[in-house]
PDB file of N, CA, C, O and CB in Angstrom:
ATOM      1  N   UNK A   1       0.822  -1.194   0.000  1.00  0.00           N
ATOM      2  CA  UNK A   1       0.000   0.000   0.000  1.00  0.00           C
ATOM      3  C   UNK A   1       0.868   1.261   0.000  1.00  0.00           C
ATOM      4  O   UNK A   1       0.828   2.145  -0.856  1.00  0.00           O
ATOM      5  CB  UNK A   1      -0.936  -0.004   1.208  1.00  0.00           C
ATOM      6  N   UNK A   2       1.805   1.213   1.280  1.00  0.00           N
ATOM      7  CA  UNK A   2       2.834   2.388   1.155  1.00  0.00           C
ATOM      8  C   UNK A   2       3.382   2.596   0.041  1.00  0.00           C
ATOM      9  O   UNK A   2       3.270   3.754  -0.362  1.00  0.00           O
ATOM     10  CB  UNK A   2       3.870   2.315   1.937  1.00  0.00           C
ATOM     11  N   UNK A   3       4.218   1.535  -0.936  1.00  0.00           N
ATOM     12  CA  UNK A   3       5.001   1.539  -2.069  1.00  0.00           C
ATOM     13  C   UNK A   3       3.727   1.873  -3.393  1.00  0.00           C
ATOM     14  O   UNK A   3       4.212   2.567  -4.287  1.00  0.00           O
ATOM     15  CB  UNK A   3       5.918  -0.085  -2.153  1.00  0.00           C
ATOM     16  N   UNK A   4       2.710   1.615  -3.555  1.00  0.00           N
ATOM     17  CA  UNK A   4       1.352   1.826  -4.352  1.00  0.00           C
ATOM     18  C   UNK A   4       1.668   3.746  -4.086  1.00  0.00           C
ATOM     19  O   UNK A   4       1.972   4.541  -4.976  1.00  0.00           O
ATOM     20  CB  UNK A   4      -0.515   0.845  -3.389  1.00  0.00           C
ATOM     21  N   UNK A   5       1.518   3.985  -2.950  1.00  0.00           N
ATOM     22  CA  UNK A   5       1.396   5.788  -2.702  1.00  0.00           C
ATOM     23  C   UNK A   5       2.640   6.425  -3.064  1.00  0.00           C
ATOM     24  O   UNK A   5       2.514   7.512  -3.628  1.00  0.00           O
ATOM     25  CB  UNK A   5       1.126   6.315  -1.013  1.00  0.00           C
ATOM     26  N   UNK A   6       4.032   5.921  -2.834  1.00  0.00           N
ATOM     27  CA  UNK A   6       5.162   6.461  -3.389  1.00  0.00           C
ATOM     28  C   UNK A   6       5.612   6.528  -4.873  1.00  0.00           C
ATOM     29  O   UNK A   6       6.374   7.325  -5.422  1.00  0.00           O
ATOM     30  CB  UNK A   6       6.005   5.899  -2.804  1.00  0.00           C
ATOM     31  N   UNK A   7       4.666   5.062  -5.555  1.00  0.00           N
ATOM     32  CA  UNK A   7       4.807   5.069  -6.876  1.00  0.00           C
ATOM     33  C   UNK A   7       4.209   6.595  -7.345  1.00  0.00           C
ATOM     34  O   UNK A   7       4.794   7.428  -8.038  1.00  0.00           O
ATOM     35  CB  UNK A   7       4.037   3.750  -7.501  1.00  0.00           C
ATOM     36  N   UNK A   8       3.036   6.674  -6.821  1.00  0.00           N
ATOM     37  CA  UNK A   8       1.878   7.174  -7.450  1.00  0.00           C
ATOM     38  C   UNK A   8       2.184   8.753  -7.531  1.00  0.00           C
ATOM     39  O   UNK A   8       1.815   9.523  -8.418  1.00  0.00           O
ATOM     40  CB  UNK A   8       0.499   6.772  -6.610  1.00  0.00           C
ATOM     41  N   UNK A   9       3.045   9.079  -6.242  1.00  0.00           N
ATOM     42  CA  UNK A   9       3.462  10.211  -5.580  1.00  0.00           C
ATOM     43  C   UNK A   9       4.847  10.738  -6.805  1.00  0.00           C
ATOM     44  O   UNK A   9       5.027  11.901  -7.166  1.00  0.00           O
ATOM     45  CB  UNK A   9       3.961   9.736  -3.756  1.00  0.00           C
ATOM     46  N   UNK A  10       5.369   9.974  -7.089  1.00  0.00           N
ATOM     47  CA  UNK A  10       6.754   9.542  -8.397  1.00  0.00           C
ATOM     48  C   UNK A  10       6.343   9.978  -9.093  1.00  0.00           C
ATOM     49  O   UNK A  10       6.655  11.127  -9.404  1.00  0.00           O
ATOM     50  CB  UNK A  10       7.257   8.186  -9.011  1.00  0.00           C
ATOM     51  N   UNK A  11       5.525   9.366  -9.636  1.00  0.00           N
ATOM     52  CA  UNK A  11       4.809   9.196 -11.386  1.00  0.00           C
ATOM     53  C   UNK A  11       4.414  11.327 -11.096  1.00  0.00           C
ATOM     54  O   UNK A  11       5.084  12.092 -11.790  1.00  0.00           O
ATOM     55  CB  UNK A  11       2.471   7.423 -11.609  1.00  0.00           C
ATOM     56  N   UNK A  12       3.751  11.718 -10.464  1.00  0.00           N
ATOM     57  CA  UNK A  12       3.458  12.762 -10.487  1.00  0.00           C
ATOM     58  C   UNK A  12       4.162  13.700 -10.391  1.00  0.00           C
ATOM     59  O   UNK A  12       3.998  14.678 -11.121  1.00  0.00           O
ATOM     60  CB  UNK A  12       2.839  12.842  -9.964  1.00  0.00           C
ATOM     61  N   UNK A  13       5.391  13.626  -9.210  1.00  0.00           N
ATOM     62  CA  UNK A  13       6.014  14.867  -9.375  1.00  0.00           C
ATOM     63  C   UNK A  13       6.962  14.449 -10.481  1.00  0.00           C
ATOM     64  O   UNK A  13       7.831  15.259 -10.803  1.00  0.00           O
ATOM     65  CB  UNK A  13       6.694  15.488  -8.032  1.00  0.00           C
ATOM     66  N   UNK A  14       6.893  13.181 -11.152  1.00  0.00           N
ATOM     67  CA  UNK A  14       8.120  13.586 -12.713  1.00  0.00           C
ATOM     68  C   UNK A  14       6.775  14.251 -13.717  1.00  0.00           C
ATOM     69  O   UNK A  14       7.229  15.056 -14.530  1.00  0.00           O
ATOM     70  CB  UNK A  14       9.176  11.514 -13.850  1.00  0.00           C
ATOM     71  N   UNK A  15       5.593  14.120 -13.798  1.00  0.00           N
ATOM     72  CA  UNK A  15       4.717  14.667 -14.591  1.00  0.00           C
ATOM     73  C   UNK A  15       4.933  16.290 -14.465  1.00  0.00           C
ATOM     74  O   UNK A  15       5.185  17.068 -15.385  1.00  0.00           O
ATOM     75  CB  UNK A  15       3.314  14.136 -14.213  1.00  0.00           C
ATOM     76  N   UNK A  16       4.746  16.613 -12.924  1.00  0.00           N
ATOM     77  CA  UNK A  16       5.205  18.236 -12.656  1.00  0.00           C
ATOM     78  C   UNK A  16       6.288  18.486 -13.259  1.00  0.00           C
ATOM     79  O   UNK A  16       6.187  19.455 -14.011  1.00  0.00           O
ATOM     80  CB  UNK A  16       5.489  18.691 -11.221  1.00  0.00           C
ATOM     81  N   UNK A  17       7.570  17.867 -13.226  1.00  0.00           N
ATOM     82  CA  UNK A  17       8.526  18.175 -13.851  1.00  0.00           C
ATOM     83  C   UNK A  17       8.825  18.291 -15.471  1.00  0.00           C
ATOM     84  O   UNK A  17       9.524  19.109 -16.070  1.00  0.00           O
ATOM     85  CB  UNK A  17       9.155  17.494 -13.340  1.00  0.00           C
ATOM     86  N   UNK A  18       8.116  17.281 -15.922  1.00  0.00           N
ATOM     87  CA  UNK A  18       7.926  17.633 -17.663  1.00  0.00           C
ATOM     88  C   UNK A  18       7.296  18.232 -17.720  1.00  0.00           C
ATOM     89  O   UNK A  18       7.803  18.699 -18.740  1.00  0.00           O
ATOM     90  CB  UNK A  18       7.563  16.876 -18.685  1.00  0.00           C
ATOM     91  N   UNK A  19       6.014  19.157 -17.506  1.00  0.00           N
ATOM     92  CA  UNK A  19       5.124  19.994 -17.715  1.00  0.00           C
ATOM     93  C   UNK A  19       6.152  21.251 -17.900  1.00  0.00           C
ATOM     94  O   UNK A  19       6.425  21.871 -18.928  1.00  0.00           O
ATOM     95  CB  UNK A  19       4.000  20.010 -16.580  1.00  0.00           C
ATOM     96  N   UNK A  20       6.840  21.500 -15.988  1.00  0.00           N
ATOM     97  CA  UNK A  20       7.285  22.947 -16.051  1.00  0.00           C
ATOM     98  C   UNK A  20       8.723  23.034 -16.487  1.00  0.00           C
ATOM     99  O   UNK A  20       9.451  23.989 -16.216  1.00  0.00           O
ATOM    100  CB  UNK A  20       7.124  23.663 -14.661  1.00  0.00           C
ATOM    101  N   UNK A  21       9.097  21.942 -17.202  1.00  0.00           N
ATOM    102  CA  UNK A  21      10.608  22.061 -17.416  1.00  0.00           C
ATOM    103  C   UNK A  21      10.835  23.265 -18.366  1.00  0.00           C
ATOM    104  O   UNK A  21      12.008  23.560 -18.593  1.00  0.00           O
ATOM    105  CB  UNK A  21      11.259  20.669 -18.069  1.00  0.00           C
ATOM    106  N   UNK A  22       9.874  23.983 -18.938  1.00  0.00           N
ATOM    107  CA  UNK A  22      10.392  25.103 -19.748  1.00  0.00           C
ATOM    108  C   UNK A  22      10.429  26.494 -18.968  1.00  0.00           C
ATOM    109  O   UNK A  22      11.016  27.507 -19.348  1.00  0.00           O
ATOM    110  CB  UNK A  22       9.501  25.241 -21.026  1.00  0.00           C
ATOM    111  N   UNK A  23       9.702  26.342 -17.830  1.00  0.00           N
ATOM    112  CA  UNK A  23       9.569  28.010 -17.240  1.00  0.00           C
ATOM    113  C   UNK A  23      11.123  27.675 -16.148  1.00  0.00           C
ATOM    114  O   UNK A  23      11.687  26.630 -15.824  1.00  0.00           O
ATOM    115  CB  UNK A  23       7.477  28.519 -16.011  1.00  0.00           C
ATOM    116  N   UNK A  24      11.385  29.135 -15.843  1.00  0.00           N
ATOM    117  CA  UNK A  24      12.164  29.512 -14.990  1.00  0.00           C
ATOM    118  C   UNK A  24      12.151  28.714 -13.638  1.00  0.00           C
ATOM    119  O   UNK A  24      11.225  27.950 -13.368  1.00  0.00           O
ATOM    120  CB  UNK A  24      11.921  30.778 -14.878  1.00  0.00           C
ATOM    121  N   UNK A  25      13.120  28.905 -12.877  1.00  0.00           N
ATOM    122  CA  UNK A  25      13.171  28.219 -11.376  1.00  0.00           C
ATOM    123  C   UNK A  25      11.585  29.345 -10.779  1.00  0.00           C
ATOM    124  O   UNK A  25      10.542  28.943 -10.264  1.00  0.00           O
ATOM    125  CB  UNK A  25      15.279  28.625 -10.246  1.00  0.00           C
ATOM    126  N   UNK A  26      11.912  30.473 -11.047  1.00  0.00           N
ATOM    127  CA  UNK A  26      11.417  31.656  -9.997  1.00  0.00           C
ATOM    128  C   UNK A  26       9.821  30.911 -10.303  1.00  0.00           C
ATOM    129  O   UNK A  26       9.065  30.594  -9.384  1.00  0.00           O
ATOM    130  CB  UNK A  26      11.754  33.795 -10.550  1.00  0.00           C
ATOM    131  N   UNK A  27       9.476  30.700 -11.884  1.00  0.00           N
ATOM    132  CA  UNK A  27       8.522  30.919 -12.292  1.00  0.00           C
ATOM    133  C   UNK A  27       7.525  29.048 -11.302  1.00  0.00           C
ATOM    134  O   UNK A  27       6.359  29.025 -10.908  1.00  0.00           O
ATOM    135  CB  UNK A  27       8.836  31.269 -14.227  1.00  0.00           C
ATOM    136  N   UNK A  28       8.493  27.915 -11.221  1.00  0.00           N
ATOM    137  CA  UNK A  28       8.036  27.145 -10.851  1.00  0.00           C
ATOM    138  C   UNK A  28       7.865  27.191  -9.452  1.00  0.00           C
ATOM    139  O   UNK A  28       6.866  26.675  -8.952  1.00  0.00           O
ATOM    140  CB  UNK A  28       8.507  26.346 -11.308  1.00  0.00           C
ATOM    141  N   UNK A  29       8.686  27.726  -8.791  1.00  0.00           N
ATOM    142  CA  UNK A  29       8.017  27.732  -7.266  1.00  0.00           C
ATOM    143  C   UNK A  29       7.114  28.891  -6.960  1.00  0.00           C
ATOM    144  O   UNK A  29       6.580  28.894  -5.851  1.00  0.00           O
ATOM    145  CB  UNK A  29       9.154  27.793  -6.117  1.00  0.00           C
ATOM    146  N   UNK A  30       6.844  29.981  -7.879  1.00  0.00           N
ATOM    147  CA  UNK A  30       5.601  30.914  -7.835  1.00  0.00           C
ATOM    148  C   UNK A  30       4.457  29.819  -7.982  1.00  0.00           C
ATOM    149  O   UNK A  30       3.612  30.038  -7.114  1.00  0.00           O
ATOM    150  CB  UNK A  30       5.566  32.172  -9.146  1.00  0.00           C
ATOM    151  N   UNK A  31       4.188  28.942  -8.606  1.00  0.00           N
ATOM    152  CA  UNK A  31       3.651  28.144  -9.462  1.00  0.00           C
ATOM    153  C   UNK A  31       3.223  27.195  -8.487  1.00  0.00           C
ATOM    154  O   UNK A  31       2.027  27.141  -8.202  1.00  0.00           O
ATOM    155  CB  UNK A  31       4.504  27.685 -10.573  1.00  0.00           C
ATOM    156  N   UNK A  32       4.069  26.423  -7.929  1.00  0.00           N
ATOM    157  CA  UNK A  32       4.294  25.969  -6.472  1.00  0.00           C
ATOM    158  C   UNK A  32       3.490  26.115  -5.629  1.00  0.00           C
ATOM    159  O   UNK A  32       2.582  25.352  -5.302  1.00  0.00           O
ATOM    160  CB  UNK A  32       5.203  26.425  -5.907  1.00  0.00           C
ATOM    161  N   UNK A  33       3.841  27.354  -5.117  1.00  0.00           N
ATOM    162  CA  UNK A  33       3.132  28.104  -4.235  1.00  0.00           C
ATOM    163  C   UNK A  33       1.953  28.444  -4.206  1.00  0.00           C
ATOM    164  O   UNK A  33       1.252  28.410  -3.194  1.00  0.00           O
ATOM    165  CB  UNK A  33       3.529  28.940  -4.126  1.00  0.00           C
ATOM    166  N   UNK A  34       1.683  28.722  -5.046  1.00  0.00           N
ATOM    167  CA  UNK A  34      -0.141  28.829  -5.662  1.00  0.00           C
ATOM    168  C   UNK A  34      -0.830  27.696  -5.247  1.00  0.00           C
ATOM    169  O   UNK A  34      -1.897  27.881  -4.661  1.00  0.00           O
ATOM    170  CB  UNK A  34      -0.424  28.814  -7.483  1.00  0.00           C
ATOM    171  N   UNK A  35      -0.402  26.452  -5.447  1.00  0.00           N
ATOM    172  CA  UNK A  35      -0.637  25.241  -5.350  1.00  0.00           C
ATOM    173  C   UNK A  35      -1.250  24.996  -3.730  1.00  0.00           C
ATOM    174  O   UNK A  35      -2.408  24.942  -3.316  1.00  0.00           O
ATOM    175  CB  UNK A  35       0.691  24.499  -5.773  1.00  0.00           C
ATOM    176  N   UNK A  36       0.001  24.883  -3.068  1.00  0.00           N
ATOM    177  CA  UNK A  36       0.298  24.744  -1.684  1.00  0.00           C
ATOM    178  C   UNK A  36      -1.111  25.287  -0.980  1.00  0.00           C
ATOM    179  O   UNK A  36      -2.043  24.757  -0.376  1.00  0.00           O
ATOM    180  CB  UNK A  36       1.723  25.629  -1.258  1.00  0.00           C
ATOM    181  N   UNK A  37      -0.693  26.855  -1.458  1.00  0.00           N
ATOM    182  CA  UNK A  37      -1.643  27.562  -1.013  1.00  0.00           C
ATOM    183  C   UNK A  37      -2.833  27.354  -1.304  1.00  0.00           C
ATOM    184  O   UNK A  37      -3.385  27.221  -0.211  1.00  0.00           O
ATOM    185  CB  UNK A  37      -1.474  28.547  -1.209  1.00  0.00           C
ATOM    186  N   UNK A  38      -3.628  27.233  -2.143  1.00  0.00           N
ATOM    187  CA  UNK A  38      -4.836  26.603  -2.577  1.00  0.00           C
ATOM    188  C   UNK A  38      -5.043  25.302  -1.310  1.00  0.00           C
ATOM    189  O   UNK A  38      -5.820  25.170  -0.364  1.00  0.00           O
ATOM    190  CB  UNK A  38      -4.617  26.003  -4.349  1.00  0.00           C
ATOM    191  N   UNK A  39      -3.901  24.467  -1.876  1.00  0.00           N
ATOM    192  CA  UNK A  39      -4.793  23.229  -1.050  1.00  0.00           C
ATOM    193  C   UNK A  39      -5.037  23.596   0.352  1.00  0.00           C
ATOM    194  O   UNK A  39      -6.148  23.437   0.859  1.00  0.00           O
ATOM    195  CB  UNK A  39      -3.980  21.716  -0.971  1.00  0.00           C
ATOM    196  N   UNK A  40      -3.646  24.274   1.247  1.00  0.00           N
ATOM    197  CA  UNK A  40      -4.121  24.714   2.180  1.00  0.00           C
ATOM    198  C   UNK A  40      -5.133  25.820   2.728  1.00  0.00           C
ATOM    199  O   UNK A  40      -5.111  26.015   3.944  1.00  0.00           O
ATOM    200  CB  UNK A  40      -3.384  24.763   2.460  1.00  0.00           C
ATOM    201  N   UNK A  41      -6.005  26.552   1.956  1.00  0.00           N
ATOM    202  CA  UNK A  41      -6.975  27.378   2.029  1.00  0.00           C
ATOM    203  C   UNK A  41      -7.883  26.277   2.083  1.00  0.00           C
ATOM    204  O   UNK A  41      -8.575  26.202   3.098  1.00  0.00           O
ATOM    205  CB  UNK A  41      -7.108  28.450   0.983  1.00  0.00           C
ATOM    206  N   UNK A  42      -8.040  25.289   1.077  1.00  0.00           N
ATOM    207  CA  UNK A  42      -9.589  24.343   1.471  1.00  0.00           C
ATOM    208  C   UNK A  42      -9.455  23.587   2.132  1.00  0.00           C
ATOM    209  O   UNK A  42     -10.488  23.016   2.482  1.00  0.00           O
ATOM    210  CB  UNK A  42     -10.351  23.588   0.581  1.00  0.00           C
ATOM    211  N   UNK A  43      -8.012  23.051   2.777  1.00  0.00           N
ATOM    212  CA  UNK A  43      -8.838  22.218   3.592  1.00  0.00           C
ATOM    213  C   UNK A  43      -8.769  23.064   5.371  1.00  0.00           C
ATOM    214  O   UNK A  43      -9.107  22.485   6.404  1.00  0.00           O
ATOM    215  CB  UNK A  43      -8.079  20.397   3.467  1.00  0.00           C
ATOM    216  N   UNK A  44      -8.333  24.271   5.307  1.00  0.00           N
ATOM    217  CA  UNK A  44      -8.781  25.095   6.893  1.00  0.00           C
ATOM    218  C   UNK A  44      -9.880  25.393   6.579  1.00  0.00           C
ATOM    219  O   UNK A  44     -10.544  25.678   7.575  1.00  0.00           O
ATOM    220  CB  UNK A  44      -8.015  26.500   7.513  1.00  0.00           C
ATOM    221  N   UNK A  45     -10.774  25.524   5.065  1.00  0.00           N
ATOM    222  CA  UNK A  45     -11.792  26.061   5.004  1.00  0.00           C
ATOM    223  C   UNK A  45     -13.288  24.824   5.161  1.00  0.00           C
ATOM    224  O   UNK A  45     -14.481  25.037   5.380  1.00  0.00           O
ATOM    225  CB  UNK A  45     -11.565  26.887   3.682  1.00  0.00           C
ATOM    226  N   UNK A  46     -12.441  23.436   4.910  1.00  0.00           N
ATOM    227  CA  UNK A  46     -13.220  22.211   5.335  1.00  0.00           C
ATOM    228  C   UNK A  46     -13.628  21.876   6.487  1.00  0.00           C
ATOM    229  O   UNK A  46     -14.749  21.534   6.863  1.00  0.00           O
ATOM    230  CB  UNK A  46     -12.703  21.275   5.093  1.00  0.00           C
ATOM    231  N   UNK A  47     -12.081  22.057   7.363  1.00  0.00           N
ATOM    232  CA  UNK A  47     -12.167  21.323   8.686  1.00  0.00           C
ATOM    233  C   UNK A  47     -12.969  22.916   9.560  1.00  0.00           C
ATOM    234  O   UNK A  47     -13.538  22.719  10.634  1.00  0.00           O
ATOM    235  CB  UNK A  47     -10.181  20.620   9.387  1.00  0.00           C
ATOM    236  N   UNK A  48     -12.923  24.354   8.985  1.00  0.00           N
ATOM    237  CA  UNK A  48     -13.463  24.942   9.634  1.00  0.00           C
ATOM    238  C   UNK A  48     -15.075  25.191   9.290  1.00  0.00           C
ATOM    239  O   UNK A  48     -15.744  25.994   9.941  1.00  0.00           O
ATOM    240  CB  UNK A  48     -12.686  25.858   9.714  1.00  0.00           C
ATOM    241  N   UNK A  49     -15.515  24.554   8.397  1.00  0.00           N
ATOM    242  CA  UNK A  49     -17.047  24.721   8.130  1.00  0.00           C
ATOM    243  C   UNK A  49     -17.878  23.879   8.198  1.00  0.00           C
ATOM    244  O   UNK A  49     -19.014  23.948   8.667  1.00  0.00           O
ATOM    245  CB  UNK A  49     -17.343  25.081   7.109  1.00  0.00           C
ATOM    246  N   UNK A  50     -17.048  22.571   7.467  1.00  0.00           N
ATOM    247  CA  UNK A  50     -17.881  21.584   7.753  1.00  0.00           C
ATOM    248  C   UNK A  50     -18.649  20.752   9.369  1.00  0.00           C
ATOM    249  O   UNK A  50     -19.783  20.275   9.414  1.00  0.00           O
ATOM    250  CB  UNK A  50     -17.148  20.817   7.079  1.00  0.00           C
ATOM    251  N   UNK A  51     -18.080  20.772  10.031  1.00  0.00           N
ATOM    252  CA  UNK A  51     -18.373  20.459  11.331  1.00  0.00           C
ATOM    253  C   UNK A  51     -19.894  21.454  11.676  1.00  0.00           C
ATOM    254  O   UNK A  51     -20.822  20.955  12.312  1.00  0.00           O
ATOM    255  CB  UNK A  51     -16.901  20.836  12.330  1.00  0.00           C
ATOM    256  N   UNK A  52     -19.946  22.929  11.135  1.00  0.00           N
ATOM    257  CA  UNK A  52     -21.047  23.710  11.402  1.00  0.00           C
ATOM    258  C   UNK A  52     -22.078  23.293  10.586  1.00  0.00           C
ATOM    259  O   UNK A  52     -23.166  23.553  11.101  1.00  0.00           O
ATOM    260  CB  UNK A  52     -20.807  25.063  11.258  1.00  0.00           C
ATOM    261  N   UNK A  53     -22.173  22.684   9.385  1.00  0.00           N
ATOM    262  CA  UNK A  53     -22.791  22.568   8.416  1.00  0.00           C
ATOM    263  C   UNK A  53     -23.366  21.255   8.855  1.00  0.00           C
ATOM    264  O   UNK A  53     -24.494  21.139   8.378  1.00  0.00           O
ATOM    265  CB  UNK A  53     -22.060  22.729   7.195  1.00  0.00           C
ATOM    266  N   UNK A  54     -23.029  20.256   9.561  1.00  0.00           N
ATOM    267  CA  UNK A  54     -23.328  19.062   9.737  1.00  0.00           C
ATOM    268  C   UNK A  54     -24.100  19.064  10.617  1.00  0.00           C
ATOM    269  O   UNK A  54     -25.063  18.298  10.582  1.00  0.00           O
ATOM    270  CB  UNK A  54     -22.469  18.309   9.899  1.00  0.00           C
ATOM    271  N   UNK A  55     -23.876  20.023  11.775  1.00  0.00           N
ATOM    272  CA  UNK A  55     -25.019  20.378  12.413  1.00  0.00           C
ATOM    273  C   UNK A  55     -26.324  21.303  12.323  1.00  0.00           C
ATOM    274  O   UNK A  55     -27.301  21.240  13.069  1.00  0.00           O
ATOM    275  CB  UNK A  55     -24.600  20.624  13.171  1.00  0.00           C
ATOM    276  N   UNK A  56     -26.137  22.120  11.314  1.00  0.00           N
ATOM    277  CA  UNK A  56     -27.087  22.652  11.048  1.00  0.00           C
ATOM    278  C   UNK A  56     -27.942  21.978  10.143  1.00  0.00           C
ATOM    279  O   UNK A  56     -29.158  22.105  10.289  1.00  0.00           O
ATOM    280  CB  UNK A  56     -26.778  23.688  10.748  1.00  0.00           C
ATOM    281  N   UNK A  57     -27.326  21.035   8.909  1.00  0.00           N
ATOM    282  CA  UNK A  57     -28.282  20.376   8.195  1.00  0.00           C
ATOM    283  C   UNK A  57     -29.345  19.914   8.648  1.00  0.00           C
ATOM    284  O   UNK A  57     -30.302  20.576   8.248  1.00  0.00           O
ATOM    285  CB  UNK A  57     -27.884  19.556   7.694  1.00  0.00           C
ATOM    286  N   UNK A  58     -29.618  19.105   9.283  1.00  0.00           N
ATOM    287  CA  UNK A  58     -31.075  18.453  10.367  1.00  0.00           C
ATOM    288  C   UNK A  58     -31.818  19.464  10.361  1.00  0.00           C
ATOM    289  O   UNK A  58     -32.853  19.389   9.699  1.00  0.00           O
ATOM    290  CB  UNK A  58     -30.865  18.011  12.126  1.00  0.00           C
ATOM    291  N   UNK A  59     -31.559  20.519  10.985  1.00  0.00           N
ATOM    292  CA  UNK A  59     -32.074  22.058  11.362  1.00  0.00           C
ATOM    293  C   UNK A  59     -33.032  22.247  10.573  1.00  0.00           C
ATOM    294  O   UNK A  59     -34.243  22.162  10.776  1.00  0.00           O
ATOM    295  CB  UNK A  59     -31.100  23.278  11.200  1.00  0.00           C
ATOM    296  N   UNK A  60     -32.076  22.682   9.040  1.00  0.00           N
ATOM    297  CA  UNK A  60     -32.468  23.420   8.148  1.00  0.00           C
ATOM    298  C   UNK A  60     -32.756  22.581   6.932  1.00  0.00           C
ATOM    299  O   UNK A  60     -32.602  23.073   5.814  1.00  0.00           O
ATOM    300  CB  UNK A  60     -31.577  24.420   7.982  1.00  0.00           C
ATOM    301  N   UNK A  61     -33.230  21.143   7.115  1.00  0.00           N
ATOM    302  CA  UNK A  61     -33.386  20.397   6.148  1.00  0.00           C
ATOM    303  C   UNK A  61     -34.576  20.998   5.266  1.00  0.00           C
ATOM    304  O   UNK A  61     -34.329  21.151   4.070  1.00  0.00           O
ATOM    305  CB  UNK A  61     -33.552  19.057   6.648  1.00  0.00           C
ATOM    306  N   UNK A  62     -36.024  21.404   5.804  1.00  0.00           N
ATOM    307  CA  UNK A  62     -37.428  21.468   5.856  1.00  0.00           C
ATOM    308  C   UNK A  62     -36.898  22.795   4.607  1.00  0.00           C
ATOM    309  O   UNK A  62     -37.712  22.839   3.684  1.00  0.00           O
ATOM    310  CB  UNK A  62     -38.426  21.794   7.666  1.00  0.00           C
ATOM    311  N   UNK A  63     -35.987  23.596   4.482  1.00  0.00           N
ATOM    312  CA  UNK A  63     -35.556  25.126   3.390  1.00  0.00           C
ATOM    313  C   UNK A  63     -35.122  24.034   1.998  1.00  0.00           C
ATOM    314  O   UNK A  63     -35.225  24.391   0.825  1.00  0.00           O
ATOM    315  CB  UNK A  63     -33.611  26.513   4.183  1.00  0.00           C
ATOM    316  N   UNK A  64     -34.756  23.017   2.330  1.00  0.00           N
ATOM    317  CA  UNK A  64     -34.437  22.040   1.000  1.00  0.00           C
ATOM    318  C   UNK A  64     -35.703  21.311   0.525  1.00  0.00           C
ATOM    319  O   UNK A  64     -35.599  20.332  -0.214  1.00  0.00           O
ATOM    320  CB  UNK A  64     -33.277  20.810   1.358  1.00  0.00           C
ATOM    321  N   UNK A  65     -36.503  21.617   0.799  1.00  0.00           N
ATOM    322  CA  UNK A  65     -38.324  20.401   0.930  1.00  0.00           C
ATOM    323  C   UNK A  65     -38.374  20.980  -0.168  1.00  0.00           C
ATOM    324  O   UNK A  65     -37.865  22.066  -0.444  1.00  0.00           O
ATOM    325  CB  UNK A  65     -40.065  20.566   2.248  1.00  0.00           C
ATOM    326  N   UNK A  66     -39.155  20.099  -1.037  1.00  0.00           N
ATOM    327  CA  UNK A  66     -39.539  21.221  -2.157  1.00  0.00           C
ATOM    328  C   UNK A  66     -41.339  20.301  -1.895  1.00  0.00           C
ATOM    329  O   UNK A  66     -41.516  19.188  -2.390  1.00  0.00           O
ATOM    330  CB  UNK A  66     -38.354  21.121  -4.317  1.00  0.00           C
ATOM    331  N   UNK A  67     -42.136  20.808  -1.314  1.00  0.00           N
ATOM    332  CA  UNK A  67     -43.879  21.297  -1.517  1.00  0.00           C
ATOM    333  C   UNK A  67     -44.167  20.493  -2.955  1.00  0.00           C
ATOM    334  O   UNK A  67     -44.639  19.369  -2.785  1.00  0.00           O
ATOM    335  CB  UNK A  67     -44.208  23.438  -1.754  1.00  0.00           C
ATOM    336  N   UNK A  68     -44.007  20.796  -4.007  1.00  0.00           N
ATOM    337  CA  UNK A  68     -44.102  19.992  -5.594  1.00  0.00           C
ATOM    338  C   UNK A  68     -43.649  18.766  -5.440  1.00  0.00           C
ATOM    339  O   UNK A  68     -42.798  18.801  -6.329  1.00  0.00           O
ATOM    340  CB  UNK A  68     -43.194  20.609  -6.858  1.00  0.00           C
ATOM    341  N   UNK A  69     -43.549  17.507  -4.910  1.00  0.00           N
ATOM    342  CA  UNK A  69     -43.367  16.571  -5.065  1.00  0.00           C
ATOM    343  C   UNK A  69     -43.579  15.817  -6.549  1.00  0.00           C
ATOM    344  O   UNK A  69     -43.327  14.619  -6.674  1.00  0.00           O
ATOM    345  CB  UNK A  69     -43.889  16.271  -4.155  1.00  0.00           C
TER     346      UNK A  69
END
């Protein structure tokens, strides 16, 4: 399973690497970074919403009803 995730983890960052092999160093860790950042914006924005949302669903199920069956 571990060696399945390191392959998989391989195969990808040589894919990153043929993609950006034409831009600059500066230009790939700007590039990078964008990345990083993204993933880490959704998932503080997961672990900080979802937990509220799970409890409110029950709540506020009856605003999803739709009357027209």
């Amino acid at each position: 399973m571990i060696s399945q995730i390191r392959n998989y983890l391989a195969i990808k960052r040589y894919q990153s690497e043929v993609t950006t092999s034409s831009v600059e160093p500066w230009e790939r860790a700007l590039f990078n970074s964008a990345i990083v950042l993204s993933i880490t914006l959704f998932t503080y924005t997961a672990f900080a919403n979802l937990p509220n949302q799970g409890q409110n669903f029950p709540i506020n199920i009856g605003d999803y009803h739709s009357f027209y069956l």
